[in-house]
N, C-alpha and C positions, 0 to 999 in steps of 0.2 A: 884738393876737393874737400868741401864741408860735409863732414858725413852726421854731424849730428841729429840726433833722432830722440822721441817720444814712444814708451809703453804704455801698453793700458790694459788693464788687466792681468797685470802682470804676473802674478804667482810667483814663483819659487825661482822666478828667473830661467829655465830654462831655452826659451826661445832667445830672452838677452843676451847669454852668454852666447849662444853659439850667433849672434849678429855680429856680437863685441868681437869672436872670433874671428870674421870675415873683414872687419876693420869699421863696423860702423861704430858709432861712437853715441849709446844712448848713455842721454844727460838726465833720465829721470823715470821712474816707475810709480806706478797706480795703482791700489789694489785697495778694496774693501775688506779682508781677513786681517785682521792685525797681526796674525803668526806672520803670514806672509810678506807684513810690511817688515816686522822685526827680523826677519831671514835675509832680505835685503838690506836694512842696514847693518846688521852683524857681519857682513860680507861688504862690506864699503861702499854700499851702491845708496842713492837718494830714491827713497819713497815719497809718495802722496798718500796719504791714508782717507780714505771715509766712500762714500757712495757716490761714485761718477756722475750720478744726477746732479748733486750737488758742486760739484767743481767744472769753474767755468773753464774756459781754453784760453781766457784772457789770465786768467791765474797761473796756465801751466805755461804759459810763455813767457811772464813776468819771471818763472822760476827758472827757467832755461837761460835767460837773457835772450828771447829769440825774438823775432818778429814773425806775423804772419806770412808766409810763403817761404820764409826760412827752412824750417825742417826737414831734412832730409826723407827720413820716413817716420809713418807713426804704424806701428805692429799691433797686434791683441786676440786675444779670443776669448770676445763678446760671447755671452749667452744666449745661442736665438730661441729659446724658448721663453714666455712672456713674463715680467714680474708680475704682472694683474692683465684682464682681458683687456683687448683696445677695443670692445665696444659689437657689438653684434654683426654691426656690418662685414667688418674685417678681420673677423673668428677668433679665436678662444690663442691660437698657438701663431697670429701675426706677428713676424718681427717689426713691425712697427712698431708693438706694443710690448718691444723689449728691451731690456739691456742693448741689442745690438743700433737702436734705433741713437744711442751715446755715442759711438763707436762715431756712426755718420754725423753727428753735428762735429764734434772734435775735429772730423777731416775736412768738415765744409770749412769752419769757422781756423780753423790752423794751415788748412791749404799744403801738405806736405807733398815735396814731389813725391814719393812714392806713400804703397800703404799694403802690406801683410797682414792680412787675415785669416786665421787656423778655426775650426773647429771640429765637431764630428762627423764622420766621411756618410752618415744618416742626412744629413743637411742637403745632399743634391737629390736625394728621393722621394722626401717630405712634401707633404702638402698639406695645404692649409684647411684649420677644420673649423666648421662650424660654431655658432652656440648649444648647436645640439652634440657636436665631439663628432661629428660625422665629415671624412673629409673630402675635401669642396674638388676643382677644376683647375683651383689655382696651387703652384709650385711655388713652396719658400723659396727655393734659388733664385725663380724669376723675382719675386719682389725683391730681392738684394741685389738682381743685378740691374733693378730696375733703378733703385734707390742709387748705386752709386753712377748708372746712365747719368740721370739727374743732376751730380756732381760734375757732370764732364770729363772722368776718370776713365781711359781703358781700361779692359780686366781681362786676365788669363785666370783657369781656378781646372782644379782637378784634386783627385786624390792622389795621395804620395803616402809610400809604406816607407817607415824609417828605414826597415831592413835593407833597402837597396840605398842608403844611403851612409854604410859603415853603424849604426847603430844595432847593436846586440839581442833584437826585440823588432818580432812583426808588429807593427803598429800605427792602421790606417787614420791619415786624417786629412779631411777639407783643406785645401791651401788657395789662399786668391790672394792676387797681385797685381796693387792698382797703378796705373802711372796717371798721374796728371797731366803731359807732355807730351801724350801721344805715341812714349819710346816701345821700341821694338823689345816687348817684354816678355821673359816665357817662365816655364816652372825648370825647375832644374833637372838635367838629366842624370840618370840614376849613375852611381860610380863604383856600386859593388852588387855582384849578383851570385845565384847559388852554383852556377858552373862555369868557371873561370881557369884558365891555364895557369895564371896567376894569385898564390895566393892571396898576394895583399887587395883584390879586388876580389874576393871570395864574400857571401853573408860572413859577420862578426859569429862566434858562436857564445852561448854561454860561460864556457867554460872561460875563451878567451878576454874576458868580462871579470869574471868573478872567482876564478879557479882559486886563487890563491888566498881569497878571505874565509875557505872554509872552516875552517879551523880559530876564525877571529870570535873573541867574545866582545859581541858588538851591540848595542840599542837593536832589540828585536821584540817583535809582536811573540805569542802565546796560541799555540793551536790547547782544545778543550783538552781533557781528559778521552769523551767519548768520541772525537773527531779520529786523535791522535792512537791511537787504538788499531783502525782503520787501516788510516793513514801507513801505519807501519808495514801493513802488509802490501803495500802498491811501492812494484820496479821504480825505478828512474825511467823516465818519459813516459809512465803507466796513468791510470785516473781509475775510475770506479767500477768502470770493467774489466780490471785485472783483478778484481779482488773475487777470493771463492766465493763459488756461487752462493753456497748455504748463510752468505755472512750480507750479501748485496741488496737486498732488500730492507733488512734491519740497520746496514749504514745510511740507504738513500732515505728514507721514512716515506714522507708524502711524494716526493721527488721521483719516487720509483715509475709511478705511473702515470709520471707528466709529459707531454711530447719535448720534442730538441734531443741534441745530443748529449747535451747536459758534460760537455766536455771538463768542464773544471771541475765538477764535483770529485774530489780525493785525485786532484794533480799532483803528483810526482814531476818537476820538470827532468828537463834534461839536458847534460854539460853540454852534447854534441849539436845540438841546433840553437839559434836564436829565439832568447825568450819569448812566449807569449807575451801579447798588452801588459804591461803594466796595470795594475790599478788602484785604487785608492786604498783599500785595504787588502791584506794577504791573506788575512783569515775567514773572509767571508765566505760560505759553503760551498756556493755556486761558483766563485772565483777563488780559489784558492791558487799560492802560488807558495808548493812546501821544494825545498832548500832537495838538491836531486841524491845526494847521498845520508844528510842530516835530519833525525825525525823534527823538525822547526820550520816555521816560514823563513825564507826571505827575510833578511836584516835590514834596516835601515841603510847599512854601508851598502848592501849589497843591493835595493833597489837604485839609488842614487847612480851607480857604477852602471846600472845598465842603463840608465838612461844618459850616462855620461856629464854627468855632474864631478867637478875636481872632488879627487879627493879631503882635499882641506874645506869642500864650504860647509857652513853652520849653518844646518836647516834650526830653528829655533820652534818651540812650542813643545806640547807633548808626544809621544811615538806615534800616537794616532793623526794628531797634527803634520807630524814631520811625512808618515807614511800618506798624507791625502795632498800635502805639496809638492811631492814629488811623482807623486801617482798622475798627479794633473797637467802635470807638465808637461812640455815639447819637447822632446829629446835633442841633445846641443849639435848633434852630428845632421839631423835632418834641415834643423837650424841655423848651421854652420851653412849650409849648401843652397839655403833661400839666403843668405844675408851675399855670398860670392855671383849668384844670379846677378842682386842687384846691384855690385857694385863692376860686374864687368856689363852690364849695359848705362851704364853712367859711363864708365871712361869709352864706350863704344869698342869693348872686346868680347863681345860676347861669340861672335861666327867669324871665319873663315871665307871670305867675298869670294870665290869661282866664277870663272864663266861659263863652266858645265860640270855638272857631277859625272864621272868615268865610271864607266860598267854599263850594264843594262837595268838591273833589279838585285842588286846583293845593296847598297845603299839604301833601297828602299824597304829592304827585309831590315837592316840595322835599325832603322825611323819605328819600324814596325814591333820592335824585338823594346824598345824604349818605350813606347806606348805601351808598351805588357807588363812593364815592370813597372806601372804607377803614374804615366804622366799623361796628361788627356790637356788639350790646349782651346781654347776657344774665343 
């Protein structure tokens, strides 16, 4: 079977890798950040460099050697927020009037049997706002799934937490999955959870991630002087309310008496559970993400590792650079388990045919206990 495939939007590779893992075989990545292009080829993989508005589908097939309806799948995680308004009628935050509106000419115009789509797990509650920022009746999900209706593509879409899928880090996001074909497609079922008789299907913890780099002198960001101060005084898996009270106002400044729970401000992680989100920067106030025995963030090795990046790939660009490619990423283990979906419903291995499920209701508590853990089907 031809499993070759097209990226787009590709970043730092993390969704690739873990497709490449499952055995697809993408022949080609897209990406407007030139650090990003430069990470990809420093790593032996073929870029397109510049702004998707600009490159046609007839270009990325010339570079493939593909024809149209060839492609196995085309993957990405389009921006549905808008680069400029699409115009009053269809409000200020329409993905029509986005990035994502790329995303669907590429699939119309390239016809891939399948299509993997990631974003922010905010995407299925959003709604679309006015000229005035006020928002409307209508839901961004329905206009995506209305846009890819239009293509004549089924879709299945839900939120999926890496954590249930061996990755080291809770970390919700968007997942939709299109078949052209009509095939019996679904999100993948979760393959490790927090309580488990067996370890090796257990959540990954931090430690088991990163335990061994602590002591590594590696590409790391810089907490302030007046952060790091603080900081010192917050446990391992502590933040801004372990710290004494007489010192907690004068850490949080304006912060103090803003609502939320303000959970990241002065994190300490911790070895014993799965990281927090990733995110693009480790020093930032509100998200911090400091190293659980070490007064420092989070190392460049040591975000990469939790999101399960090899340890040999060359993120390329500056630390800030490297820290916002890797932050942005798909983790290769959740990645890993969208790319095996698709290819045991291509060889048609996905179920087990029965002619009746045995028991009465403990099967459908299992169906039930899967649904909890991240997978919503429609």
């Amino acid at each position: 079977m031809d499993l070759k495939s097209i990226s787009l939007f590709t970043g730092a590779m993390g969704l690739d890798l873990g497709l490449m893992q499952a055995g697809i075989d993408i022949q080609i990545g897209q990406d407007f950040d030139n650090s990003c292009i430069q990470t990809m080829l420093a790593n032996g993989h073929k870029g397109i460099a510049g702004d998707i508005r600009n490159i046609s589908a007839k270009d990325i097939l010339e570079y493939t050697g593909m024809k149209a309806g060839e492609p196995f799948l085309i993957c990405g995680g389009p921006p549905c927020q808008p680069f400029s308004t699409a115009g009053k009628r269809l409000g200020i935050n329409d993905p029509r009037g986005s990035l994502f509106k790329e995303f669907v000419r590429m699939i119309d115009e390239i016809r891939p049997r399948f299509f993997v789509m990631e974003n922010v797990k905010g995407l299925m509650s959003s709604a679309l706002k006015d000229e005035n920022g006020n928002n409307t009746d209508v839901k961004v999900l329905d206009v995506i799934l209305d846009e890819f209706s239009k293509l004549n593509y089924k879709t299945v879409y839900g939120v999926l937490d890496a954590v249930n899928y061996g990755v080291p880090q809770f970390r919700e996001r968007f997942v939709m999955i299109g078949s052209r074909d009509n095939e019996d497609i679904f999100l993948p079922a979760p393959t490790h959870f927090r309580i488990h008789q067996n370890s090796a299907y257990r959540w990954t913890t931090l430690a088991d991630a990163i335990k061994d780099l602590e002591n590594a002198d590696g590409e790391c960001a810089v907490f302030s002087d007046s952060r790091l101060q603080f900081l010192k005084m917050v446990p391992e898996g502590g933040n801004w309310r372990n710290l004494p009270d007489d010192v907690i106002r004068s850490a949080m400044g304006g912060a103090y008496s803003s609502g939320g729970g303000k959970v990241g401000f002065y994190r300490r992680l911790s070895y014993s559970q799965p990281s927090p989100t990733v995110v693009t920067s480790p020093v930032q106030k509100a998200t911090m993400m400091c190293h659980p025995t070490k007064d420092r963030p989070l190392s460049v090795a040591e975000y990469a590792r939790i999101q399960q990046f090899p340890d040999d790939w060359n993120f390329i660009g500056t630390t800030a650079d490297k820290y916002r490619q890797i932050g942005n990423a798909v983790p290769v283990g959740l990645a890993r388990a969208i790319g095996e979906t698709l290819v045991a419903v291509a060889n048609g291995e996905q179920e087990v045919i029965v002619k009746r499920i045995r028991g009465t209701s403990i099967h459908d508590k299992i169906q039930s206990a899967i649904r909890v853990g991240g997978i919503s089907k429609c």
